[in-house]
N, C-alpha and C positions, 0 to 999 in steps of 0.2 A: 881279938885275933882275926875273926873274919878281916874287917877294915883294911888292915897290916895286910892282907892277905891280897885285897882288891883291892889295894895302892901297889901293890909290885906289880900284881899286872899293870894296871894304869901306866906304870911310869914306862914299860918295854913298851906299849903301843906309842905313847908319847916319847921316848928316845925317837924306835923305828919311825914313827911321822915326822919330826924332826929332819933324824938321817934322809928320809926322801924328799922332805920340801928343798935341804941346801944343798944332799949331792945324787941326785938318783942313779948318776951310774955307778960311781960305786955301790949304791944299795943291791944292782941286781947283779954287779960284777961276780959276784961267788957263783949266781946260778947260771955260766956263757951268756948274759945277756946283753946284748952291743946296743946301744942308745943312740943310735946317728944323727935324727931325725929331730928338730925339737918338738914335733907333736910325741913322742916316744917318748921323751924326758917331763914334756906336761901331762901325758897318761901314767907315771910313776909319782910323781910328783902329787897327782888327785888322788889316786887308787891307796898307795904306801902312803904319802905324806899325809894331804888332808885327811882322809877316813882314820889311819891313825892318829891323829892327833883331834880327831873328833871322839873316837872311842874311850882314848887313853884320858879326855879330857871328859865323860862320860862316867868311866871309873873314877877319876878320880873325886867326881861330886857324889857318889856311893858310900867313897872312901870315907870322906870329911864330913860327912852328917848325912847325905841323902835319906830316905826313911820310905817304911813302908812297901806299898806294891809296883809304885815305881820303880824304885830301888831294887827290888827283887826282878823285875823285868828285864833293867836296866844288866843286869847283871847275868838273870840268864841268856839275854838276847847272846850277849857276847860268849857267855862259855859256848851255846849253840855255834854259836860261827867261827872260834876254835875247832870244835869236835868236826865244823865239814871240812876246814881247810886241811883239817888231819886226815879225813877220809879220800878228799881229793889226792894226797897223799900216794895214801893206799892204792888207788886206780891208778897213778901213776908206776908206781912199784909192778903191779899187773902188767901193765902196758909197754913201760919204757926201760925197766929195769935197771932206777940209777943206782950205779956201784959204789960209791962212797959213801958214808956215812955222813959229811959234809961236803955240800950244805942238808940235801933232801931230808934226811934221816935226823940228823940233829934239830931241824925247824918244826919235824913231825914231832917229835918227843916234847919239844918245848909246846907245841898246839894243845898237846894230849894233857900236857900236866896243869896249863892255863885251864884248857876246859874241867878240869878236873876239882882244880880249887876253885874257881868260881862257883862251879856246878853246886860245890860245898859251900858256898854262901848263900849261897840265892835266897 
């Protein structure tokens, strides 16, 4: 079950890195994010794409046999860095106060539930 578990995540970091290597504006279209710039489209593109598709491809060696305290590193490194992207979140809510539910609030909840089952594997 764990495995199952840390391959779904895997596969959303590797979708999302994916989605940011071939269209980064759409990637940040939900959040007002205007891309003009191509230093702006290759700062999404490293940030979303590579590091996701480094992470997702991180889980998914977890997933498929990885072992041990690697493995268990490997895995809470990332629920950690769910749980901040979810806290950032939160100081945002503090701060800016976004009113819809999508995107902010829908990408917290999926942070929250990532950190949450991985947390459960580790």
């Amino acid at each position: 079950m764990s495995s199952f578990c840390i391959g779904a995540v895997a596969l959303f970091f590797l979708g999302m890195g994916l989605f940011g290597l071939v269209a980064p504006r759409a990637l940040v279209r939900p959040f007002g994010i205007e891309l003009s710039a191509p230093e702006a489209r290759a700062e999404v593109r490293a940030v979303y794409g590579g590091f996701g598709v480094a992470v997702g491809a991180l889980l998914a060696w977890a997933a498929l046999g990885g072992s041990g305290d690697l493995r268990s590193g490997v895995v809470l490194t990332v629920a950690v860095s769910l749980a901040g992207m979810a806290f950032g979140r939160l100081v945002a809510r503090g701060v800016e106060r976004p009113s819809a539910f999508y995107p902010s609030w829908f990408y917290f909840w999926v942070e929250v539930a990532g950190a949450v089952v991985l947390a459960g594997c580790a």
